[in-house]
C-alpha positions in Angstrom: 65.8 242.9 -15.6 67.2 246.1 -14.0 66.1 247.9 -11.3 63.8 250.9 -10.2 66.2 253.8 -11.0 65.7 257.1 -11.4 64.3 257.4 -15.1 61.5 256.0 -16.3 59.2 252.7 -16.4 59.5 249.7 -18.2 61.1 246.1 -16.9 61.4 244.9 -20.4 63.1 248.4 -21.6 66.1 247.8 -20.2 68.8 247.5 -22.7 70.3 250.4 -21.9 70.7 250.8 -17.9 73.7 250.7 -16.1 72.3 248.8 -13.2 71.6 245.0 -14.2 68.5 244.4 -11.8 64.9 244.0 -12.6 62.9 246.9 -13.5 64.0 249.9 -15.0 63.8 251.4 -18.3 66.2 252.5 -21.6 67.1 256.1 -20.8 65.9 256.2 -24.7 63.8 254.9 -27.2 64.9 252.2 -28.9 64.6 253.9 -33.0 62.4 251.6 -34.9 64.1 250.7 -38.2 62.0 251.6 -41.3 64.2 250.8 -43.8 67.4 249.3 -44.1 70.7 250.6 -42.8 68.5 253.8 -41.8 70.3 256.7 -40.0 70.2 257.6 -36.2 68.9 261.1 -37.2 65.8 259.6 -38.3 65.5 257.7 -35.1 66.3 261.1 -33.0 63.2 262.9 -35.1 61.1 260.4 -33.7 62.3 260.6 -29.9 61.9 264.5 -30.0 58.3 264.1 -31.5 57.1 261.9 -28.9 59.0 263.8 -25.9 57.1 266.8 -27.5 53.6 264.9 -27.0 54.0 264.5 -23.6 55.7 267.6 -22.7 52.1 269.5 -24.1 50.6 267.7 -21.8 48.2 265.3 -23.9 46.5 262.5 -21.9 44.8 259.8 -23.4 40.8 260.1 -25.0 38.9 257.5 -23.9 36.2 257.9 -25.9 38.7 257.2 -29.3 39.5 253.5 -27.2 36.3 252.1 -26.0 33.0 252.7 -27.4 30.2 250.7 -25.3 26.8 249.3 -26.3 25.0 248.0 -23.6 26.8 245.6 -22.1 29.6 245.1 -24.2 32.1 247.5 -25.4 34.3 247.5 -28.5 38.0 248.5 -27.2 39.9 249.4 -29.8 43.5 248.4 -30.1 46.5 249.5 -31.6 44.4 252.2 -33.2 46.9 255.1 -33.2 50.0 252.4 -32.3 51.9 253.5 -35.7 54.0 250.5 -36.8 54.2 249.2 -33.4 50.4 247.4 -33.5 48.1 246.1 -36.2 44.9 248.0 -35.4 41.9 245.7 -34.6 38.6 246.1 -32.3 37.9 243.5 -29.9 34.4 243.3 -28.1 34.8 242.7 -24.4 31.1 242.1 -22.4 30.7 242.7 -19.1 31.2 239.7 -16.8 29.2 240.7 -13.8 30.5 237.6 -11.2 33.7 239.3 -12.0 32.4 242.8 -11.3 31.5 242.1 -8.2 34.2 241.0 -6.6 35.2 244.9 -7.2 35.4 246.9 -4.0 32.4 248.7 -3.4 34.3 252.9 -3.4 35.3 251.5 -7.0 32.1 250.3 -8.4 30.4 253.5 -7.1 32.8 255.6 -8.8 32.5 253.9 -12.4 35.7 254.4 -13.1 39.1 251.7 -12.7 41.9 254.4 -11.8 45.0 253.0 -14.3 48.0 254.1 -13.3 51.4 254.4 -16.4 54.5 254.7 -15.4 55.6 256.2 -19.4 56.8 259.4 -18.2 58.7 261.6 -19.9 59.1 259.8 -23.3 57.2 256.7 -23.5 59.1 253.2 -24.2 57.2 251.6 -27.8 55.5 249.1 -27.6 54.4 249.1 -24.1 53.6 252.7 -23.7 53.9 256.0 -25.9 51.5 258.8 -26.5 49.6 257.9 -30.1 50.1 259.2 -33.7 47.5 261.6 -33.2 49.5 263.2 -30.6 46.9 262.7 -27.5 45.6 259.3 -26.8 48.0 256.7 -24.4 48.6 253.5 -26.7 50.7 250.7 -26.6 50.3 247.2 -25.4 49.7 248.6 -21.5 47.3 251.3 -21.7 45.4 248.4 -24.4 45.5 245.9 -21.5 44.1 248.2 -19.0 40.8 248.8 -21.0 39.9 245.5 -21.9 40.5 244.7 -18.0 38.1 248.0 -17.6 35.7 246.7 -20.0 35.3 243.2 -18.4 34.7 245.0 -14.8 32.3 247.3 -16.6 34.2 250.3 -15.6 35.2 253.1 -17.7 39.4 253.2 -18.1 40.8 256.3 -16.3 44.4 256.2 -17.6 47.1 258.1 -15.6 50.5 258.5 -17.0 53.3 259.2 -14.5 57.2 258.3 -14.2 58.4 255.2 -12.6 58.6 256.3 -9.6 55.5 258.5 -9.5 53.5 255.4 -10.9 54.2 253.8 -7.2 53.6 256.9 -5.1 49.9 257.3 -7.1 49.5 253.3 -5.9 50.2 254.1 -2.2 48.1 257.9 -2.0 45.0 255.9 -3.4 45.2 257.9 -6.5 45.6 255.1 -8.9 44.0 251.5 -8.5 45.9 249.1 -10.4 49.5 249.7 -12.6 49.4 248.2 -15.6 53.2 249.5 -16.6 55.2 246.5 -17.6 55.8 245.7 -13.9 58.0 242.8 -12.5 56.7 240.2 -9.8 59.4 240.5 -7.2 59.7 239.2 -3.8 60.8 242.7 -2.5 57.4 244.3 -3.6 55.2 241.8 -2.7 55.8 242.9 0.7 53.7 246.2 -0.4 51.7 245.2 -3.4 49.6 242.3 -4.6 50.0 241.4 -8.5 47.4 239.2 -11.1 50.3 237.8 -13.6 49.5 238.7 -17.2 52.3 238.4 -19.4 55.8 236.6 -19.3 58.7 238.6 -18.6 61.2 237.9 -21.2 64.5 239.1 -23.0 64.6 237.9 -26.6 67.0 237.0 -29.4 67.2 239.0 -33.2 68.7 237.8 -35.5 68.7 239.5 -39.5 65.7 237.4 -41.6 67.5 234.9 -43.4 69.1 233.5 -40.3 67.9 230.0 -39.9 69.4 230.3 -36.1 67.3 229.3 -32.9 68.0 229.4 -29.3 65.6 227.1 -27.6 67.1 227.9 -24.1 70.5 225.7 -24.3 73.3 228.4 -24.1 75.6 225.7 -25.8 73.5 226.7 -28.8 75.7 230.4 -29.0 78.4 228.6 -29.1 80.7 230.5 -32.2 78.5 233.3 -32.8 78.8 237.2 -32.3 76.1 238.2 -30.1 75.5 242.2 -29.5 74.0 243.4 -25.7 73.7 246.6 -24.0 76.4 247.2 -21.6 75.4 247.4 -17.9 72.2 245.3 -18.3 70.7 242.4 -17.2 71.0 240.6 -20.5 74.7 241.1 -20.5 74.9 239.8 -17.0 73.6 236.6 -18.3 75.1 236.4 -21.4 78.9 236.8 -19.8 77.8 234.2 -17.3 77.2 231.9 -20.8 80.7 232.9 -22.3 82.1 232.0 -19.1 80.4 228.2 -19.7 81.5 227.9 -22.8 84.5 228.8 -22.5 84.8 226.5 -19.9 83.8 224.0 -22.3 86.5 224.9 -24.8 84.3 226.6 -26.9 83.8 230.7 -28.0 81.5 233.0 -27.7 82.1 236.8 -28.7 80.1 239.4 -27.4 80.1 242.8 -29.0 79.1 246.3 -27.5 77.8 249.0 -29.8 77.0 252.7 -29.2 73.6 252.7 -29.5 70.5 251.0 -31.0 70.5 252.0 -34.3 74.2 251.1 -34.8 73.5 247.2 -33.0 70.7 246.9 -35.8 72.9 248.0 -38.6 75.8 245.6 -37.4 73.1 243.1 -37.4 71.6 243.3 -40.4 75.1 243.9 -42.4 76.2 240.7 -40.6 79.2 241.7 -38.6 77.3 240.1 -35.4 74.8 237.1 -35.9 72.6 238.0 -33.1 71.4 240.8 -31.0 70.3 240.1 -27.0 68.2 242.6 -25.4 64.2 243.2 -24.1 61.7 241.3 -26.3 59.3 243.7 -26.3 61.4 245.8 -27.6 63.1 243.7 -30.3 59.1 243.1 -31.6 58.9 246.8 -32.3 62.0 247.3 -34.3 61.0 244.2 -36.0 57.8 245.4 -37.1 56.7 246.4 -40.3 60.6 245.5 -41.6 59.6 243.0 -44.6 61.4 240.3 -42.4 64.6 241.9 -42.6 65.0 240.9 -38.6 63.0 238.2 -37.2 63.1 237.1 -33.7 65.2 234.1 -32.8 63.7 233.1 -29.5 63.5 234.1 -25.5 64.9 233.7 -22.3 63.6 234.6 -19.1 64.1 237.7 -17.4 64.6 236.2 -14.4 67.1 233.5 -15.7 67.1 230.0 -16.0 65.6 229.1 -13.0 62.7 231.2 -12.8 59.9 232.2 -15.6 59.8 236.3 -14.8 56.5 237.1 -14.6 54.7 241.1 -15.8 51.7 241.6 -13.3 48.9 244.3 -12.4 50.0 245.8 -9.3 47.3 246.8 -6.9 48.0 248.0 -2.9 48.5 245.4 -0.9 45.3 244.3 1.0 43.2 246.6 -1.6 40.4 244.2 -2.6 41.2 244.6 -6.1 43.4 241.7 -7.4 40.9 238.7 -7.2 38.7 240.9 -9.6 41.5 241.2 -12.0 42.7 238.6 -12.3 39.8 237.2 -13.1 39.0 239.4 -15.7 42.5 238.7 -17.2 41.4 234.7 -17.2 38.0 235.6 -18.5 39.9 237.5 -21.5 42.7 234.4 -22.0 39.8 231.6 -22.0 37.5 233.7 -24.2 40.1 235.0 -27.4 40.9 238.7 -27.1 44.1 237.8 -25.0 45.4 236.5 -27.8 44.5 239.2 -30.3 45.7 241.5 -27.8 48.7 239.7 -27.9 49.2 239.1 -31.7 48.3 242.9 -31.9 51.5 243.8 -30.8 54.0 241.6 -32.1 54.2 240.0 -28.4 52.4 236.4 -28.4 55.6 235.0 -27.4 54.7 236.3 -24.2 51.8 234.7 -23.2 50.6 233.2 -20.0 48.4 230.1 -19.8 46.3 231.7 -16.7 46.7 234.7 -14.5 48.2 234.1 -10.7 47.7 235.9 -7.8 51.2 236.5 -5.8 52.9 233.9 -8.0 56.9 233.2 -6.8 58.8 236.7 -7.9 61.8 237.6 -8.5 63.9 236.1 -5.4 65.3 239.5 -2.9 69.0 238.3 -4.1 68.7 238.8 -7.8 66.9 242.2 -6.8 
């Protein structure tokens, strides 16, 4: 996916960047599609009115996400998600071999320091300040409390920009990033990640497509597929045209201005698919009455390595071990899943959390 510029946060958003390396995010939000063939005014309403949440200055509530009893606490997810999440509560009890393996300034403090890198305008589903305005939601800030809730800590969410979200990991002031971050070889020379969700681009296609792409790029073969230009998507899907054309065979890749004129030429049927972020292809899929569906992934990191979305702690911090236990105990025990499901992104799961697992090799960074 791209890389670290100078915008905002998300390794999946990336649809939209000039610069086709791993982690950076669309300069804007991709406009969820409501209805069909809706306009890009619609789409800009929305953009404004979530700049405008985070320009006042609204954190997160805490007390609106989690709600404990004893020893286990009901995180609610998706609550104030809009379209983007199907609201559910999922009790989490506190697993206390896995609490203490948290360091001892942590556990004193009572509070797991969760850093969001969502700054200025957020990037649906992953991040983006609530329906009511205040509270952080999206798949991220979710993940973070049910980690908190496992350690028995309360979630002390921190949003940031991209950049800021790594400086608040070296000052100490956050603990762990749970921002959509990339495993790559480069920052493992700084940081130490617990895997907990695939890093994948993803296929739409409009919903009466029967079309799949099961990872065989001989399967585009005389389509029209749309990608953002400058992206890491594109750099893969020129690298298939050049295959196939190789091969004798055609495929036609089509630029469009934005987002809301790529989904409109999709579901119109000038193109048959669309290539971009799967996280983001799950929210303008959502709530649509299956006029898009999605038509299968690809890795992030291309064919040769599964790219991997981790916590990010300081390197050497004590912290990792703890979560990604906490992220096992929540994949072998069921709210993983519903965490998943939650958010349209189950296409994304892991089997186990890792520590350190192989990252994004230094030449593809």
């Amino acid at each position: 996916m791209s890389d670290d510029t100078t915008t905002e946060p998300t390794d999946a958003e990336t649809t939209d960047k000039p610069d086709p390396k791993p982690d950076s995010p669309s300069p804007e939000i991709p406009p969820r599609r409501r209805t069909p063939l809706i306009v890009a005014a619609v789409a800009v309403v929305a953009v404004i009115a979530i700049v405008a949440a985070f320009l006042l200055g609204r954190g997160s509530d805490e007390e609106t996400a989690t709600e404990t009893d004893g020893e286990v606490t009901s995180v609610k997810i998706g609550e104030v998600a809009g379209v983007a999440a199907k609201p559910t509560s999922i009790e989490v009890p506190v697993v206390e071999e896995i609490r203490a393996k948290v360091p001892a300034e942590i556990l004193e403090r009572g509070t797991l320091k969760i850093g969001q890198g969502a700054l200025p305008a957020g990037f649906p589903p992953l991040a983006f300040v609530g329906t009511d305005n205040t509270t952080l939601t999206g798949s991220e800030p979710d993940f973070g409390r049910l980690i908190a809730a496992v350690l028995g800590l309360k979630p002390e969410l921190a949003n940031a920009t991209w950049q800021n979200l790594f400086v608040g990991l070296d000052a100490g002031t956050s603990d762990v990033a749970i921002s959509n971050v990339t495993d790559t070889e480069e920052r493992k020379q700084k940081y130490d990640f617990a895997s907990y969700r695939q890093d994948n681009l993803g296929f739409a296609t409009a919903g009466t497509s029967t079309w799949k792409f099961d990872g065989d790029y001989r399967a585009l073969d005389g389509l029209k597929v749309a990608v953002g230009s400058g992206t890491n998507q594109e750099k893969i899907l020129l690298e298939w045209q050049a295959k196939l054309k190789a091969e004798g065979k055609k495929l036609d890749v089509k630029y469009f201005p934005d987002n809301p004129a790529t989904w409109t030429a999709l579901e119109s049927g000038q193109i048959d698919a669309f290539f971009g972020p799967n996280p983001g292809i799950a929210y303008q899929i959502a709530g649509t009455d299956d006029t898009f569906r999605n038509a299968g992934t690809f890795s992030g990191a291309g064919e040769s390595l599964q790219g991997l979305i981790a916590a990010t702690t300081k390197k050497d911090s004590g912290l990792v071990e703890a979560l990604a236990d906490a992220i096992n105990y929540l994949i072998e025990n069921g709210q993983y899943a519903t965490w998943l499901k939650t958010y349209g992104l189950s296409n994304e799961a892991v089997e186990k959390s890792e520590i350190n697992p192989p990252g994004l090799p230094l030449e593809n960074q």
